[in-house]
N, C-alpha and C positions, 0 to 999 in steps of 0.2 A: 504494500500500500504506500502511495506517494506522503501520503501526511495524515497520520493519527491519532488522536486521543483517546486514554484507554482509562474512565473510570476515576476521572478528575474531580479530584474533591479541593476546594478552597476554602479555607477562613478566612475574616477578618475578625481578629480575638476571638471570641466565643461564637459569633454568628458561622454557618457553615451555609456562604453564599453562592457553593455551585458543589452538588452532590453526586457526587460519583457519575458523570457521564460521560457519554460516546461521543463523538466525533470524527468522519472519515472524510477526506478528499483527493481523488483521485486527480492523477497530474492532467492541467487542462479545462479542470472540472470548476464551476463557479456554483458553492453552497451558501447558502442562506440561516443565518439565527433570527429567529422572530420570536419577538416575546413581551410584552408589557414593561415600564420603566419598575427597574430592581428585580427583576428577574434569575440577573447574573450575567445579561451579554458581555456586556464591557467587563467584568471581573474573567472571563474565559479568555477572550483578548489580550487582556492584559500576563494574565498565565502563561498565554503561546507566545506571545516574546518576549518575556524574560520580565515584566516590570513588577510583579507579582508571583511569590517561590506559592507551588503549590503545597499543601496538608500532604496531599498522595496521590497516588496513578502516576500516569506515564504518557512523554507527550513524544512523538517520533515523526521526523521528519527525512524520507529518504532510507530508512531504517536503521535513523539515528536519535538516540535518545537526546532530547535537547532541553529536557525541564530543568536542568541545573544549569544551563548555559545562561551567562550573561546576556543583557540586550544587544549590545552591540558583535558578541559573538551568536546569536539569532539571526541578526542581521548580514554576518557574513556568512551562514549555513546557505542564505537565500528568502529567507521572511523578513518582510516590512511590514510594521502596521502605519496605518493610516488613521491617527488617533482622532478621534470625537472632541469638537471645540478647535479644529484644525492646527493648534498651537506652530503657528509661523514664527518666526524669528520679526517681528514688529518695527526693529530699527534697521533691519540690513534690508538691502537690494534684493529685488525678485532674483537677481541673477546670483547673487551670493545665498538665498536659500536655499536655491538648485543644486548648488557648489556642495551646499553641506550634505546634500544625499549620498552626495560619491565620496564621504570625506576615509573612506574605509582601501578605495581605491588607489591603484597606485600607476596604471596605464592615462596618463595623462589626454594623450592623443584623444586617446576613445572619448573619455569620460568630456571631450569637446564636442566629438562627435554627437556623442547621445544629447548633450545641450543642445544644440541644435535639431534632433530630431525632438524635445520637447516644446524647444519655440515653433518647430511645423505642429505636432501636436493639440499647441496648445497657443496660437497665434497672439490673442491677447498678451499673455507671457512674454511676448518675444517684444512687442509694442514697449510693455513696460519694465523690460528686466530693470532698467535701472532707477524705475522707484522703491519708494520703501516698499517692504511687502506689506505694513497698518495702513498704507494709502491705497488698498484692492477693496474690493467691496466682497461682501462674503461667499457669492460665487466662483468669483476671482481667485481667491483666499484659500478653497478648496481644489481650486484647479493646480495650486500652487506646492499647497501638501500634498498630490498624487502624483503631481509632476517629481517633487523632492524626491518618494520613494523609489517613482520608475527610476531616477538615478544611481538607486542603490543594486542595479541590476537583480531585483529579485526573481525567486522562481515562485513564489505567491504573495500574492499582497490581504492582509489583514485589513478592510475597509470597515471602522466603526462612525455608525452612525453619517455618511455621507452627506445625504440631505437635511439632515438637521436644521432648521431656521432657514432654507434657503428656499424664494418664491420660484412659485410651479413650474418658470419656462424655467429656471437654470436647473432645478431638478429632471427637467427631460433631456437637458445638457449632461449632467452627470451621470446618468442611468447611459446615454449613448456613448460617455468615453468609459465609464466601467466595463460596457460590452466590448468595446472596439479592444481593450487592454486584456481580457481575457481572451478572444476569439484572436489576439496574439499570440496564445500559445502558454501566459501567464494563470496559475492557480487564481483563484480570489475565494477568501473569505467573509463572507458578508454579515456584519450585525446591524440592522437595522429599525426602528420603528416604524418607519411605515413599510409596512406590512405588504401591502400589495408590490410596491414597488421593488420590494427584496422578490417579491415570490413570480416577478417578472422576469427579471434578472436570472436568476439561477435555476440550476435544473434540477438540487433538489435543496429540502428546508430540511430543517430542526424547529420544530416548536416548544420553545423553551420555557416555561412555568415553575417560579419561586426554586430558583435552581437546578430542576431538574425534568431532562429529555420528556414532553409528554407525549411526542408524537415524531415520526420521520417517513417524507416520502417525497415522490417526485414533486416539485415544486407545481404540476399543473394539475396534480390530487390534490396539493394541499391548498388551492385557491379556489376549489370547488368542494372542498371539505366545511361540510353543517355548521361543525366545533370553532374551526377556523372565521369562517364569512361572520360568523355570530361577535366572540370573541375579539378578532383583531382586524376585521376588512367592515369594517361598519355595518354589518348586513350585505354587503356587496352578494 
């Protein structure tokens, strides 16, 4: 298996915020967490790369055990997360935020190279690489943190919370470059609140409740699923 989780239990002190679950994603494959706010997305996220030491299980990537790996050695296995609140660098240059994705790399040439294919990319990016990145607007903002990680040359990218606060056309902006980034060839892991928009995206979900897996299936059951339409698609 390209990338697994075997039975992941987390604390925070005494609370036990994500209880012993599964998790699979095959190389290529684009899955989806859905789950209501404190569920436990972002505590799972947070466990696959390193910024969170789990209770117990086992997390494997490439059929490499990486739960004890530092972040930044995460990040050189091939996983990026894409964290929630898109935490940019506020006073440097779009073009120096970029810069920090690759800060792991040591091929100079390329890592100009890939700059450039994220200003094609990501056109806007390239208009402003050298404003601050606090002067982008918050679509901007997150075109900027996916841009940063594709620089990390990953082989899946952790996306929490994507569309978060961002109005409905940039949100069909983000959902088209998440595809276009996966049907590269890249993993993605997707945690997200809105719910449909995740269960479009990928081809299959985890539906996640008060820590733990309540349900798993192709993402186009689980948008026509009773439990699900009820629960987290408004009735949809």
């Amino acid at each position: 298996m390209f990338f697994e989780v075997r039975d992941l239990v987390v604390h925070y002190e005494k609370v036990e915020a994500v209880k012993g679950i599964p998790v699979q994603v095959s190389e290529g494959e684009c899955v989806c967490i859905i789950g209501s706010n404190g569920a436990g997305k972002t505590t799972i996220m947070r466990a696959i790369s390193g910024l969170k030491k789990p209770t117990s299980g086992e997390i494997l990537f490439q059929g490499k055990r990486i739960d004890k790996l530092t972040t930044s050695n995460v990040v050189a296995e091939g996983i990026c997360l894409v964290p929630e609140g898109r935490m940019i660098f506020q006073e440097m240059s779009v073009r120096d935020n970029l810069l920090m994705g690759a800060y792991l790399r040591k091929d100079r040439k390329s890592v100009n190279r890939d700059l450039e294919e994220i200003f094609h990319r990501f056109p806007i990016l390239g208009e402003r690489q050298k404003q601050m990145g606090g002067s982008l607007s918050g679509g901007e903002q997150q075109m900027l943190t996916i841009g940063r990680s594709l620089m990390s040359k990953p082989k899946m990218l952790l996306l929490d919370e994507p569309t978060l606060g961002l109005a409905p056309l940039i949100v069909i902006q983000i959902v088209e470059i998440v595809k276009e980034i996966n049907q590269s060839g890249i993993s993605v892991l997707l945690v997200e609140q809105n719910s449909y928009v995740a269960l479009q995206i990928s081809k299959r979900g985890y539906v996640l409740e008060t820590g733990s897996i309540a349900m798993e299936d192709e993402s186009s059951n689980l948008i026509n699923n009773e439990h699900v339409k009820e629960a987290y698609l408004g009735g949809k």
